[in-house]
C-alpha positions in Angstrom: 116.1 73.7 62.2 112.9 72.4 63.8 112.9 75.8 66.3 113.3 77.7 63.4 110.8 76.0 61.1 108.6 76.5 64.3 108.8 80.2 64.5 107.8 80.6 61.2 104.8 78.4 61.2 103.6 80.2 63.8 104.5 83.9 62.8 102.4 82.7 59.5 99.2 81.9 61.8 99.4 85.3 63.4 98.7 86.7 59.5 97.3 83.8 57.9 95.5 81.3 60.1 95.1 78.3 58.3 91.5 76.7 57.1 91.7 75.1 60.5 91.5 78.2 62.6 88.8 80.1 60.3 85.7 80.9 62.1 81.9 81.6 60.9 81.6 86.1 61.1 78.8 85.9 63.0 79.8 84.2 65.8 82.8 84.8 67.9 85.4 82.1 69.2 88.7 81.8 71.4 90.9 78.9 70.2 93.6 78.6 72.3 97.2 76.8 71.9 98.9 76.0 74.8 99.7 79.0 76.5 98.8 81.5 73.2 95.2 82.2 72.7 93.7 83.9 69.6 89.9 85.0 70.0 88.1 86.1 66.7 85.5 88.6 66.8 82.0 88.4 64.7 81.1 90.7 62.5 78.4 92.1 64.6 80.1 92.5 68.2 77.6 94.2 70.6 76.0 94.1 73.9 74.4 90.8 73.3 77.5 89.0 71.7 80.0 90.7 74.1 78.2 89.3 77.2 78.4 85.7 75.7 82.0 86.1 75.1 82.8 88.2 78.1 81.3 85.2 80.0 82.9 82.7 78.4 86.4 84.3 78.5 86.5 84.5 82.0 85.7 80.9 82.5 88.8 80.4 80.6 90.6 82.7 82.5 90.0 81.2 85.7 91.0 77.7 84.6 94.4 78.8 82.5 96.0 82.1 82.7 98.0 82.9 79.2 100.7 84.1 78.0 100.0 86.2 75.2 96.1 87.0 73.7 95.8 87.5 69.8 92.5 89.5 69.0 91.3 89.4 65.2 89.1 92.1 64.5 88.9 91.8 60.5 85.1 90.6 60.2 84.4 93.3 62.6 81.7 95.7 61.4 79.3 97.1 63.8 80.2 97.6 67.9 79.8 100.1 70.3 81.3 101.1 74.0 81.1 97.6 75.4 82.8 96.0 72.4 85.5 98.0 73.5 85.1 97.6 76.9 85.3 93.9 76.4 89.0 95.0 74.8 89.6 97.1 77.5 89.0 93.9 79.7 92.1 92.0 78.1 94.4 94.6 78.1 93.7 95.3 81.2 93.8 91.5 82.7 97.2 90.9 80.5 99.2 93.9 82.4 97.9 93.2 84.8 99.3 89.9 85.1 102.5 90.9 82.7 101.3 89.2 79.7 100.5 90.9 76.2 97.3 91.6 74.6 97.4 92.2 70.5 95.0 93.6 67.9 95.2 92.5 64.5 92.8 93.7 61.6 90.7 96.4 63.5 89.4 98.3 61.0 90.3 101.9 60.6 87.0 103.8 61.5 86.9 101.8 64.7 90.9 103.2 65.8 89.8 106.4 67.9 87.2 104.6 69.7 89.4 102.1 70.4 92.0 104.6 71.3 89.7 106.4 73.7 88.2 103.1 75.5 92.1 101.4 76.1 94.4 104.5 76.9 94.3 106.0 79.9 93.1 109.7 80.6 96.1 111.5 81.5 95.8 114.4 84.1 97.2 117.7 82.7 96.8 119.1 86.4 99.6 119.0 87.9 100.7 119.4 92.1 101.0 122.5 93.2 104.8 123.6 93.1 106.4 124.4 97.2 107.2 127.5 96.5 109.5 129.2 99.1 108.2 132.2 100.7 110.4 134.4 98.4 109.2 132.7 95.1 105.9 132.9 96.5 106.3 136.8 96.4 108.5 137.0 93.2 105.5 134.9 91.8 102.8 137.3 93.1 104.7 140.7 92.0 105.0 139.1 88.5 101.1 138.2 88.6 100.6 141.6 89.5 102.7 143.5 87.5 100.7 141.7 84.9 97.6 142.6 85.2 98.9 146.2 85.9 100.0 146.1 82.3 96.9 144.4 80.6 94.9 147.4 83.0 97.3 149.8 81.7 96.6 148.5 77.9 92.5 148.4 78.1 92.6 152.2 79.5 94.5 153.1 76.9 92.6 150.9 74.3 89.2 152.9 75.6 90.6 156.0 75.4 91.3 155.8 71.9 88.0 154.5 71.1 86.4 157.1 73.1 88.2 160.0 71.2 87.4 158.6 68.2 84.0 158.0 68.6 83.5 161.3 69.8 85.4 162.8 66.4 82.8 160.1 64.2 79.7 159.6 66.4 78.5 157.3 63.9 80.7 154.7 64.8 78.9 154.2 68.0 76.4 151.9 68.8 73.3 154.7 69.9 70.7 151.5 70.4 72.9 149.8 72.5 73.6 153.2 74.0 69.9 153.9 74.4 69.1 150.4 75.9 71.7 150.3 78.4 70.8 153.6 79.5 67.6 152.6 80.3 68.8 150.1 82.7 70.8 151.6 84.2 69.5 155.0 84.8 65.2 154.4 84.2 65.0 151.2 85.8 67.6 152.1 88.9 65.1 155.5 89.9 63.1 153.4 92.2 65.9 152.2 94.4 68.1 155.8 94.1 65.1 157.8 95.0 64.5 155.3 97.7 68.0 155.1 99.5 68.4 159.2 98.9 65.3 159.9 100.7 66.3 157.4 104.0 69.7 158.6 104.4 68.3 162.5 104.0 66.1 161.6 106.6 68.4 159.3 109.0 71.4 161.9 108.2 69.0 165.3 109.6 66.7 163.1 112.6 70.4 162.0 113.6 72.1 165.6 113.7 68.8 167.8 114.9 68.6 166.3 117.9 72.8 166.7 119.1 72.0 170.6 117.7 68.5 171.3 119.5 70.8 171.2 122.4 72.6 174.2 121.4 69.3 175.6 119.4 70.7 175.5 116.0 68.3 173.0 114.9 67.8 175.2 111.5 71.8 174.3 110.6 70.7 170.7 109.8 69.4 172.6 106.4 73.2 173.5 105.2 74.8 170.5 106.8 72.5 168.2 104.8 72.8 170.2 101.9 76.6 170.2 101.4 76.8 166.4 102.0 74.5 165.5 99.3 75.7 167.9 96.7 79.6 167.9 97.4 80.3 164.3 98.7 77.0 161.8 99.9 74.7 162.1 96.3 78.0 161.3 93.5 79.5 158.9 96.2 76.6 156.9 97.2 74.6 157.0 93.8 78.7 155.3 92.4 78.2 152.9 95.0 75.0 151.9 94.1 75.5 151.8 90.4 78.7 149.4 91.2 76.6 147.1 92.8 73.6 147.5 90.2 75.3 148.5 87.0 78.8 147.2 87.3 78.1 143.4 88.0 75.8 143.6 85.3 78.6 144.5 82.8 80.9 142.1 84.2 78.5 139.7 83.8 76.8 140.1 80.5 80.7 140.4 78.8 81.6 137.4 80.8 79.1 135.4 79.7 80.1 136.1 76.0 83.9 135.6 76.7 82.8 132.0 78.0 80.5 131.1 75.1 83.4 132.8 72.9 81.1 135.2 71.1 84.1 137.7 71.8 86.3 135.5 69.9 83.4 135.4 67.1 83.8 139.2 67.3 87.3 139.7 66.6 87.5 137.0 63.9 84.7 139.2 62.1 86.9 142.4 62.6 84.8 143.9 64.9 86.7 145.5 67.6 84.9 144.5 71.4 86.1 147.8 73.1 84.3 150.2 70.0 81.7 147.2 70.0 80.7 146.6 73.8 82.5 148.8 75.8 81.7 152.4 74.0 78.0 152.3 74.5 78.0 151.3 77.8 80.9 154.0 78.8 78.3 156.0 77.2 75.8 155.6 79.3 76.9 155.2 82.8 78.5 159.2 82.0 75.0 160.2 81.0 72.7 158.7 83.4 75.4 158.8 86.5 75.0 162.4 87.1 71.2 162.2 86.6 71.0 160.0 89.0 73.2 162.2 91.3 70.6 164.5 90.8 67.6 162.7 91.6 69.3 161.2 94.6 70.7 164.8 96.1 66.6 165.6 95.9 65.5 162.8 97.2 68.3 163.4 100.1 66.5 166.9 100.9 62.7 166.0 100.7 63.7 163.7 103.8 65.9 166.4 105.6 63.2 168.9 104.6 60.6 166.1 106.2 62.6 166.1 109.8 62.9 169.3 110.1 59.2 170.2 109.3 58.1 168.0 112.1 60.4 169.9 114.4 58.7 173.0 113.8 60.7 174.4 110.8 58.5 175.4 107.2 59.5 173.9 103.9 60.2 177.7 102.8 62.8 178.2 106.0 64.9 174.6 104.7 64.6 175.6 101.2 66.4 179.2 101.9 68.4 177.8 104.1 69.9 175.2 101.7 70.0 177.6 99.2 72.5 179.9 101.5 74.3 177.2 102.3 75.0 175.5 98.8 76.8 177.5 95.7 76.9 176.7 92.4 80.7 175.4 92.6 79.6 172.7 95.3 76.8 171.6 92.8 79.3 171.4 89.9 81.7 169.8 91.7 79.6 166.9 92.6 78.2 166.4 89.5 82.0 166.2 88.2 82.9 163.9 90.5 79.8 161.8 89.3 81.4 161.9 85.8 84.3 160.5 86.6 82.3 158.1 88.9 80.0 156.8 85.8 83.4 156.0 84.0 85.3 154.5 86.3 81.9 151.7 87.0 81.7 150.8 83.7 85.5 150.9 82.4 86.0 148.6 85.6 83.1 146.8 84.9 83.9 145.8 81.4 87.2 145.2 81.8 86.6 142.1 84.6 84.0 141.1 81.9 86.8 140.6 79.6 89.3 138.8 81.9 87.0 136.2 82.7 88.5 133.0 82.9 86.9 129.1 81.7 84.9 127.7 84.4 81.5 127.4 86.5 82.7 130.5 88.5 84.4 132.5 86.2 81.6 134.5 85.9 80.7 134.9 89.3 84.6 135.8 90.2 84.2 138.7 87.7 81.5 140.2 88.9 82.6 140.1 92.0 85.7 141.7 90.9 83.8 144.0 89.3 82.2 145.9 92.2 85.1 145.6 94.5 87.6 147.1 92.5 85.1 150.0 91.4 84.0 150.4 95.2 87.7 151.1 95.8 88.7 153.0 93.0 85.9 155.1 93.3 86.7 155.6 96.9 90.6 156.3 96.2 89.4 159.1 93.1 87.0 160.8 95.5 89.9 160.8 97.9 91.6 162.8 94.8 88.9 165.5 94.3 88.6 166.1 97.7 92.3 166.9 98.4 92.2 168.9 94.8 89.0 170.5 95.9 90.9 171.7 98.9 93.5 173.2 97.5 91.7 175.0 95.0 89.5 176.5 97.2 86.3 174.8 96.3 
Protein backbone atom coordinates (compact mmCIF):
# COMPACT_ATOMS: atom_id res chain seq x y z
CA UNK A 1 0.00 0.00 0.00
CA UNK A 2 2.64 2.51 0.93
CA UNK A 3 4.44 1.81 -2.85
CA UNK A 4 1.26 2.32 -4.28
CA UNK A 5 0.10 5.39 -2.24
CA UNK A 6 3.70 6.58 -3.31
CA UNK A 7 3.22 6.37 -6.98
CA UNK A 8 0.34 8.31 -6.89
CA UNK A 9 1.66 11.12 -4.75
CA UNK A 10 4.10 11.51 -7.09
CA UNK A 11 2.25 11.15 -10.52
CA UNK A 12 0.04 14.05 -8.79
CA UNK A 13 3.21 16.36 -8.53
CA UNK A 14 4.08 15.84 -12.11
CA UNK A 15 0.41 17.69 -12.85
CA UNK A 16 -0.14 19.44 -9.71
CA UNK A 17 2.91 20.38 -7.67
CA UNK A 18 1.89 21.22 -4.42
CA UNK A 19 2.05 24.99 -2.76
CA UNK A 20 5.52 23.73 -1.81
CA UNK A 21 6.98 23.44 -5.16
CA UNK A 22 5.30 26.76 -6.78
CA UNK A 23 7.76 29.19 -7.94
CA UNK A 24 7.65 33.20 -8.54
CA UNK A 25 7.17 33.50 -13.02
CA UNK A 26 9.78 35.60 -13.24
CA UNK A 27 12.41 33.71 -12.03
CA UNK A 28 13.44 30.23 -12.84
CA UNK A 29 14.32 27.30 -10.34
CA UNK A 30 15.48 23.54 -10.37
CA UNK A 31 14.17 21.66 -7.22
CA UNK A 32 15.34 18.54 -7.23
CA UNK A 33 14.19 15.18 -5.25
CA UNK A 34 16.56 12.58 -4.94
CA UNK A 35 17.35 11.43 -8.19
CA UNK A 36 14.10 13.38 -10.13
CA UNK A 37 14.64 16.89 -10.75
CA UNK A 38 11.90 19.29 -12.00
CA UNK A 39 13.24 22.83 -13.26
CA UNK A 40 10.47 25.57 -13.77
CA UNK A 41 10.87 28.09 -16.36
CA UNK A 42 9.98 32.05 -15.93
CA UNK A 43 7.79 33.68 -17.82
CA UNK A 44 10.39 35.62 -19.57
CA UNK A 45 13.20 32.97 -20.63
CA UNK A 46 15.85 34.68 -22.79
CA UNK A 47 19.41 35.18 -23.26
CA UNK A 48 19.96 36.82 -19.99
CA UNK A 49 17.81 34.25 -17.81
CA UNK A 50 19.05 31.26 -19.85
CA UNK A 51 22.74 32.02 -19.01
CA UNK A 52 21.85 32.10 -15.28
CA UNK A 53 20.21 28.90 -15.39
CA UNK A 54 22.40 27.33 -17.99
CA UNK A 55 25.14 28.02 -15.46
CA UNK A 56 23.58 26.93 -12.58
CA UNK A 57 22.39 23.65 -14.12
CA UNK A 58 25.61 22.53 -14.94
CA UNK A 59 26.91 23.02 -11.51
CA UNK A 60 24.27 20.57 -10.56
CA UNK A 61 25.07 18.39 -13.15
CA UNK A 62 28.54 17.96 -12.23
CA UNK A 63 27.86 17.21 -8.59
CA UNK A 64 24.61 14.63 -9.14
CA UNK A 65 23.77 13.15 -12.39
CA UNK A 66 19.78 12.36 -12.51
CA UNK A 67 17.62 10.10 -13.44
CA UNK A 68 14.86 11.72 -15.06
CA UNK A 69 14.45 15.95 -15.62
CA UNK A 70 10.81 17.38 -15.49
CA UNK A 71 10.70 20.79 -17.42
CA UNK A 72 7.56 23.11 -16.75
CA UNK A 73 7.00 25.45 -19.30
CA UNK A 74 3.41 26.86 -18.32
CA UNK A 75 4.53 30.57 -17.21
CA UNK A 76 6.52 30.56 -20.27
CA UNK A 77 5.76 33.58 -22.53
CA UNK A 78 8.50 35.16 -24.38
CA UNK A 79 11.95 33.07 -25.52
CA UNK A 80 13.84 32.80 -28.44
CA UNK A 81 16.77 30.25 -30.02
CA UNK A 82 18.68 29.97 -26.83
CA UNK A 83 15.68 29.21 -24.63
CA UNK A 84 15.50 26.33 -26.76
CA UNK A 85 18.89 25.67 -27.00
CA UNK A 86 19.04 25.58 -23.26
CA UNK A 87 16.20 22.54 -23.90
CA UNK A 88 18.20 21.24 -26.47
CA UNK A 89 21.03 21.04 -23.74
CA UNK A 90 18.97 18.53 -21.43
CA UNK A 91 17.78 16.41 -23.98
CA UNK A 92 20.77 16.16 -25.18
CA UNK A 93 22.84 15.45 -21.69
CA UNK A 94 19.83 12.95 -20.61
CA UNK A 95 20.48 10.54 -23.90
CA UNK A 96 23.30 10.98 -23.65
CA UNK A 97 23.66 9.48 -20.43
CA UNK A 98 20.33 7.15 -20.86
CA UNK A 99 18.19 9.15 -18.70
CA UNK A 100 14.77 11.06 -19.83
CA UNK A 101 14.15 14.60 -20.37
CA UNK A 102 10.17 15.78 -20.23
CA UNK A 103 8.23 18.85 -21.21
CA UNK A 104 5.13 19.72 -19.48
CA UNK A 105 2.99 22.83 -20.23
CA UNK A 106 4.90 24.31 -23.35
CA UNK A 107 2.60 26.40 -24.80
CA UNK A 108 1.37 25.72 -28.19
CA UNK A 109 2.85 28.67 -30.33
CA UNK A 110 6.25 27.70 -28.92
CA UNK A 111 5.78 23.68 -30.37
CA UNK A 112 7.54 24.20 -33.92
CA UNK A 113 10.31 26.07 -32.59
CA UNK A 114 10.77 23.63 -30.14
CA UNK A 115 10.41 20.95 -32.66
CA UNK A 116 13.06 22.50 -34.94
CA UNK A 117 15.70 23.29 -32.02
CA UNK A 118 15.38 19.34 -30.40
CA UNK A 119 14.91 17.07 -33.53
CA UNK A 120 17.54 16.18 -35.51
CA UNK A 121 17.90 17.25 -39.31
CA UNK A 122 17.50 14.15 -41.11
CA UNK A 123 19.56 13.80 -44.45
CA UNK A 124 17.28 12.97 -47.48
CA UNK A 125 20.58 12.22 -49.50
CA UNK A 126 21.14 9.07 -49.58
CA UNK A 127 24.74 6.81 -50.59
CA UNK A 128 25.08 6.32 -53.89
CA UNK A 129 23.67 2.67 -54.83
CA UNK A 130 26.86 -0.01 -56.27
CA UNK A 131 25.49 -0.51 -59.18
CA UNK A 132 26.93 -3.44 -61.23
CA UNK A 133 28.25 -2.62 -64.52
CA UNK A 134 25.09 -3.99 -66.26
CA UNK A 135 22.64 -1.90 -64.04
CA UNK A 136 24.96 0.91 -64.51
CA UNK A 137 24.00 0.66 -68.34
CA UNK A 138 20.35 -0.54 -67.96
CA UNK A 139 20.33 2.71 -65.67
CA UNK A 140 21.86 5.00 -68.36
CA UNK A 141 19.70 3.55 -71.51
CA UNK A 142 16.63 4.31 -69.29
CA UNK A 143 17.98 7.97 -68.55
CA UNK A 144 18.46 8.26 -72.04
CA UNK A 145 15.61 6.88 -73.53
CA UNK A 146 14.11 9.51 -71.36
CA UNK A 147 15.12 12.43 -72.33
CA UNK A 148 14.76 11.06 -76.02
CA UNK A 149 11.04 11.13 -75.18
CA UNK A 150 10.69 14.55 -73.34
CA UNK A 151 13.02 15.83 -76.81
CA UNK A 152 10.68 13.96 -78.82
CA UNK A 153 7.53 15.79 -76.94
CA UNK A 154 8.97 19.64 -77.02
CA UNK A 155 9.56 19.19 -81.00
CA UNK A 156 6.47 18.14 -81.35
CA UNK A 157 4.95 20.69 -78.73
CA UNK A 158 6.83 23.59 -81.03
CA UNK A 159 5.72 22.42 -84.02
CA UNK A 160 2.25 22.77 -83.25
CA UNK A 161 2.74 26.08 -81.88
CA UNK A 162 4.59 27.10 -84.89
CA UNK A 163 1.77 26.02 -87.28
CA UNK A 164 -0.51 27.68 -85.46
CA UNK A 165 1.00 30.77 -84.99
CA UNK A 166 1.66 30.95 -88.53
CA UNK A 167 -2.32 30.28 -89.32
CA UNK A 168 -3.12 33.29 -86.35
CA UNK A 169 -0.13 35.57 -86.29
CA UNK A 170 -1.64 37.38 -83.67
CA UNK A 171 -1.06 35.00 -81.24
CA UNK A 172 2.60 35.73 -81.27
CA UNK A 173 4.46 37.83 -79.24
CA UNK A 174 5.99 40.49 -82.27
CA UNK A 175 7.78 42.74 -79.31
CA UNK A 176 9.35 39.97 -77.96
CA UNK A 177 9.96 39.01 -81.53
CA UNK A 178 11.39 42.36 -82.36
CA UNK A 179 13.58 42.59 -79.24
CA UNK A 180 15.21 39.35 -79.53
CA UNK A 181 15.92 39.99 -82.96
CA UNK A 182 17.79 42.75 -82.19
CA UNK A 183 20.11 40.83 -80.12
CA UNK A 184 20.66 38.47 -81.77
CA UNK A 185 21.04 39.72 -85.30
CA UNK A 186 21.83 43.98 -84.76
CA UNK A 187 23.95 43.57 -81.88
CA UNK A 188 25.98 40.20 -83.20
CA UNK A 189 27.07 42.30 -86.75
CA UNK A 190 30.19 43.55 -85.14
CA UNK A 191 31.61 40.10 -84.30
CA UNK A 192 30.07 38.17 -87.70
CA UNK A 193 31.44 40.89 -89.96
CA UNK A 194 34.63 40.58 -88.00
CA UNK A 195 35.26 36.71 -87.94
CA UNK A 196 33.88 36.60 -91.87
CA UNK A 197 36.30 39.03 -93.03
CA UNK A 198 39.54 37.04 -91.11
CA UNK A 199 38.70 33.64 -92.20
CA UNK A 200 38.10 35.18 -96.00
CA UNK A 201 41.29 36.49 -95.67
CA UNK A 202 43.31 33.56 -93.80
CA UNK A 203 41.20 31.04 -96.13
CA UNK A 204 42.61 32.95 -99.73
CA UNK A 205 46.51 34.24 -98.16
CA UNK A 206 46.55 30.36 -97.17
CA UNK A 207 45.57 28.79 -100.63
CA UNK A 208 47.29 31.63 -103.10
CA UNK A 209 50.40 30.83 -102.22
CA UNK A 210 50.17 26.54 -102.68
CA UNK A 211 48.45 27.76 -106.27
CA UNK A 212 51.02 30.58 -107.40
CA UNK A 213 53.09 27.56 -107.72
CA UNK A 214 51.11 26.16 -110.51
CA UNK A 215 49.98 29.95 -111.57
CA UNK A 216 46.34 29.69 -110.81
CA UNK A 217 46.52 32.21 -108.27
CA UNK A 218 43.05 33.80 -109.88
CA UNK A 219 41.16 30.21 -108.72
CA UNK A 220 41.33 31.40 -105.09
CA UNK A 221 38.32 33.75 -106.35
CA UNK A 222 35.85 30.48 -106.91
CA UNK A 223 37.37 28.45 -104.16
CA UNK A 224 36.57 31.18 -101.65
CA UNK A 225 33.45 31.79 -103.12
CA UNK A 226 31.81 28.29 -102.93
CA UNK A 227 33.04 27.81 -99.27
CA UNK A 228 31.31 30.76 -98.03
CA UNK A 229 28.10 30.49 -99.92
CA UNK A 230 27.54 26.57 -99.85
CA UNK A 231 29.19 25.47 -96.50
CA UNK A 232 31.72 28.13 -94.34
CA UNK A 233 29.05 31.42 -94.09
CA UNK A 234 25.56 29.07 -92.80
CA UNK A 235 28.01 26.79 -90.83
CA UNK A 236 30.25 29.21 -89.09
CA UNK A 237 27.59 32.14 -88.64
CA UNK A 238 25.35 28.57 -86.65
CA UNK A 239 28.38 28.19 -84.74
CA UNK A 240 28.68 31.55 -83.73
CA UNK A 241 25.03 32.16 -82.92
CA UNK A 242 25.27 28.81 -80.65
CA UNK A 243 27.80 30.31 -78.71
CA UNK A 244 26.18 33.98 -78.69
CA UNK A 245 22.48 33.35 -79.08
CA UNK A 246 21.92 29.86 -77.76
CA UNK A 247 23.52 30.18 -74.17
CA UNK A 248 21.65 33.24 -73.94
CA UNK A 249 18.30 31.35 -74.32
CA UNK A 250 19.33 28.67 -72.18
CA UNK A 251 20.07 31.04 -69.75
CA UNK A 252 17.42 33.62 -69.72
CA UNK A 253 14.54 30.40 -69.51
CA UNK A 254 16.69 28.94 -66.89
CA UNK A 255 16.77 31.53 -64.83
CA UNK A 256 12.88 31.75 -64.89
CA UNK A 257 12.46 27.87 -64.38
CA UNK A 258 14.66 28.43 -61.07
CA UNK A 259 12.82 31.49 -59.82
CA UNK A 260 9.57 29.45 -61.00
CA UNK A 261 8.13 32.24 -63.11
CA UNK A 262 7.46 29.25 -65.64
CA UNK A 263 5.40 27.61 -63.06
CA UNK A 264 3.71 31.23 -62.54
CA UNK A 265 3.04 30.92 -66.33
CA UNK A 266 1.31 27.75 -66.59
CA UNK A 267 -0.86 28.36 -63.39
CA UNK A 268 -2.11 31.60 -65.34
CA UNK A 269 -2.79 29.39 -68.55
CA UNK A 270 -0.33 30.78 -70.44
CA UNK A 271 1.43 28.19 -72.52
CA UNK A 272 5.73 28.76 -72.19
CA UNK A 273 6.32 27.13 -75.72
CA UNK A 274 3.58 29.89 -77.54
CA UNK A 275 4.87 32.30 -74.67
CA UNK A 276 8.80 32.08 -74.83
CA UNK A 277 9.78 29.80 -77.31
CA UNK A 278 7.68 31.25 -80.51
CA UNK A 279 9.33 34.57 -80.61
CA UNK A 280 12.55 33.54 -80.20
CA UNK A 281 12.17 30.57 -82.93
CA UNK A 282 11.08 33.55 -84.70
CA UNK A 283 13.84 35.34 -84.76
CA UNK A 284 16.93 33.21 -84.98
CA UNK A 285 15.00 32.02 -88.65
CA UNK A 286 14.92 35.69 -89.61
CA UNK A 287 18.13 37.09 -88.58
CA UNK A 288 20.22 33.59 -89.18
CA UNK A 289 20.30 33.90 -92.80
CA UNK A 290 20.92 37.68 -92.64
CA UNK A 291 23.66 37.11 -90.92
CA UNK A 292 24.80 34.37 -93.36
CA UNK A 293 24.67 37.04 -95.69
CA UNK A 294 26.69 39.62 -94.11
CA UNK A 295 29.16 37.06 -93.12
CA UNK A 296 29.60 35.41 -96.91
CA UNK A 297 30.48 39.38 -97.74
CA UNK A 298 32.49 39.96 -95.27
CA UNK A 299 34.27 36.44 -96.20
CA UNK A 300 35.00 37.98 -99.86
CA UNK A 301 36.07 41.68 -99.08
CA UNK A 302 39.11 39.75 -97.31
CA UNK A 303 39.61 37.13 -100.20
CA UNK A 304 39.11 40.11 -102.56
CA UNK A 305 41.82 42.04 -100.20
CA UNK A 306 44.67 39.04 -100.71
CA UNK A 307 44.22 38.72 -103.97
CA UNK A 308 44.50 42.54 -104.78
CA UNK A 309 47.81 42.61 -103.11
CA UNK A 310 48.96 39.78 -105.37
CA UNK A 311 48.32 41.71 -108.30
CA UNK A 312 44.66 40.79 -109.10
CA UNK A 313 41.76 43.92 -109.58
CA UNK A 314 38.68 43.89 -107.47
CA UNK A 315 36.82 43.72 -111.00
CA UNK A 316 38.86 40.32 -111.99
CA UNK A 317 37.68 38.56 -108.20
CA UNK A 318 34.29 39.98 -108.60
CA UNK A 319 33.74 38.11 -112.20
CA UNK A 320 35.56 35.52 -111.09
CA UNK A 321 33.27 34.74 -108.11
CA UNK A 322 30.44 35.40 -110.05
CA UNK A 323 31.51 32.43 -112.62
CA UNK A 324 32.19 30.39 -110.01
CA UNK A 325 28.98 30.72 -107.70
CA UNK A 326 25.15 29.96 -109.17
CA UNK A 327 22.11 30.86 -107.79
CA UNK A 328 21.46 27.20 -106.43
CA UNK A 329 24.74 27.38 -104.28
CA UNK A 330 23.43 30.73 -102.86
CA UNK A 331 20.00 29.22 -102.05
CA UNK A 332 21.24 26.31 -100.75
CA UNK A 333 23.21 27.97 -98.10
CA UNK A 334 20.81 30.23 -97.09
CA UNK A 335 18.52 27.05 -96.54
CA UNK A 336 20.81 25.35 -94.64
CA UNK A 337 20.98 28.63 -92.48
CA UNK A 338 17.24 28.20 -91.92
CA UNK A 339 17.31 25.15 -90.62
CA UNK A 340 20.51 26.31 -88.66
CA UNK A 341 18.54 29.36 -86.96
CA UNK A 342 15.99 26.70 -85.77
CA UNK A 343 17.83 24.14 -84.58
CA UNK A 344 19.93 27.07 -82.05
CA UNK A 345 17.09 28.23 -80.66
CA UNK A 346 14.70 25.02 -80.36
CA UNK A 347 17.94 23.58 -78.65
CA UNK A 348 18.45 26.48 -76.86
CA UNK A 349 15.15 26.72 -75.20
CA UNK A 350 14.61 23.42 -74.59
CA UNK A 351 17.98 23.10 -72.03
CA UNK A 352 16.35 26.36 -70.69
CA UNK A 353 13.46 24.33 -69.77
CA UNK A 354 15.20 21.25 -68.26
CA UNK A 355 17.11 23.14 -65.94
CA UNK A 356 17.35 21.61 -62.75
CA UNK A 357 17.43 23.36 -58.80
CA UNK A 358 20.83 24.42 -57.93
CA UNK A 359 23.88 27.01 -58.07
CA UNK A 360 24.79 25.31 -61.40
CA UNK A 361 21.76 24.46 -62.92
CA UNK A 362 21.99 27.29 -64.91
CA UNK A 363 25.34 27.14 -65.95
CA UNK A 364 24.90 23.18 -66.92
CA UNK A 365 22.17 24.36 -69.33
CA UNK A 366 23.89 26.63 -71.14
CA UNK A 367 26.44 24.61 -71.55
CA UNK A 368 24.20 22.03 -72.78
CA UNK A 369 22.89 24.36 -74.84
CA UNK A 370 25.73 25.13 -77.25
CA UNK A 371 27.11 21.60 -77.29
CA UNK A 372 24.19 19.85 -78.31
CA UNK A 373 23.42 22.69 -81.05
CA UNK A 374 27.21 22.61 -82.13
CA UNK A 375 26.59 18.86 -82.83
CA UNK A 376 23.30 18.85 -84.20
CA UNK A 377 24.04 21.51 -86.41
CA UNK A 378 27.14 19.68 -87.49
CA UNK A 379 25.14 16.15 -88.00
CA UNK A 380 22.15 18.25 -90.26
CA UNK A 381 24.77 19.93 -92.34
CA UNK A 382 26.15 16.39 -92.71
CA UNK A 383 22.44 15.76 -94.13
CA UNK A 384 22.29 18.59 -96.78
CA UNK A 385 25.45 17.82 -97.93
CA UNK A 386 24.90 14.18 -98.78
CA UNK A 387 21.19 15.36 -100.02
CA UNK A 388 22.88 18.16 -101.93
CA UNK A 389 24.95 15.48 -103.56
CA UNK A 390 22.57 13.48 -104.76
CA UNK A 391 20.41 15.97 -106.12
CA UNK A 392 22.88 17.39 -108.01
CA UNK A 393 23.31 20.67 -106.27
Amino acid sequence: MDRIRFIKITCQSRIFPTKSKKVSSLKARILKEGSNWEIYLPSIFLAKEVTALWKETVHELKAQSPIQIRVFAKDLEKTDSSGMSYLLFLKTYQEEKGSKMELFGLPDHFHFLYQVATEPLTSKVSDKEVLRRGEKIGKYTVERLKGLVNLITFTGELSLSFLLSMRHPGLVRWKDAFRVGEAMGVNAFPIIAMIGFLLGLIMSFQSTIPMRRFGAEIFVANLVGLSLFRELGPLMTAFILSGRSGSSFAAEIGTMKVSEEIDALTTLGLPPVQFLIIPRLIAAMIMTPLLTVIFNFFGLMGGAVVLHSFGFPYITFINQVNIAVGFSDIMGGMVKSLFFGQIIASIGCYEGLRTSIGAGAVGESTTAAVVGSIILVSIVDGIFSVTFYYLGI
